[in-house]
N, C-alpha and C positions, 0 to 999 in steps of 0.2 A: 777975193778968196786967197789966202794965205799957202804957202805950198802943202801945209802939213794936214792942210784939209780938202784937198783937190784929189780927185779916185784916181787910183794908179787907171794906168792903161794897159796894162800887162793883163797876160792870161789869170783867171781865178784859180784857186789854191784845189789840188785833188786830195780827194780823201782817198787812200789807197788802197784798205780793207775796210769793207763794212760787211756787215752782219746778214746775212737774209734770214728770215721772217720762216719758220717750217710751218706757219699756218696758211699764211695768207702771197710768200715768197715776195713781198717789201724788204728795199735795203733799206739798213738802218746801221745808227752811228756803233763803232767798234765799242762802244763802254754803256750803249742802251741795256737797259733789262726788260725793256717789254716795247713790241712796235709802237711804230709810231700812225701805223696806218690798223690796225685793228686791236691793237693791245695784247695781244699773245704773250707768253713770257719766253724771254729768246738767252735766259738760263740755264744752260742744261743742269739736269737736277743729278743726282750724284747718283751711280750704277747699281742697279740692285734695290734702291730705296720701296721699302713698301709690298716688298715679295716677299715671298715665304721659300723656303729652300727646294721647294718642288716645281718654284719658277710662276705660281699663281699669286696674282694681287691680293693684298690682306686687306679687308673693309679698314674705313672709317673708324669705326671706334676701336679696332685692334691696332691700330697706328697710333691713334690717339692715348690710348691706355699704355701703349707698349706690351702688348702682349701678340 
């Protein structure tokens, strides 16, 4: 075994921030978009999206249509 294929001996590499999971609280990799352990999506979506100015969710097809 040649040296450049032989495992270091050293400690393994930390991941420093990772992501948790607001469904199921699995960490996951800093640049995931959806767990790795239930599929969640760990994108938060943009503030306000899908409400109506009086603070209630707007259906499905009012989103869809844009009205």
């Amino acid at each position: 075994m040649s040296d450049e294929t032989k495992p270091t001996s050293g400690p393994a590499p930390r991941i420093t921030h990772l992501t948790q999971c607001p469904k199921c609280g699995a960490s996951n990799p800093p640049d995931a978009r959806y767990c790795e352990r239930c599929g969640a999506s760990l994108v938060v979506a943009a503030t306000g999206a899908g409400t109506q100015p009086d603070g209630r969710k707007q259906g499905f097809l009012a989103r869809l249509f844009g009205r």
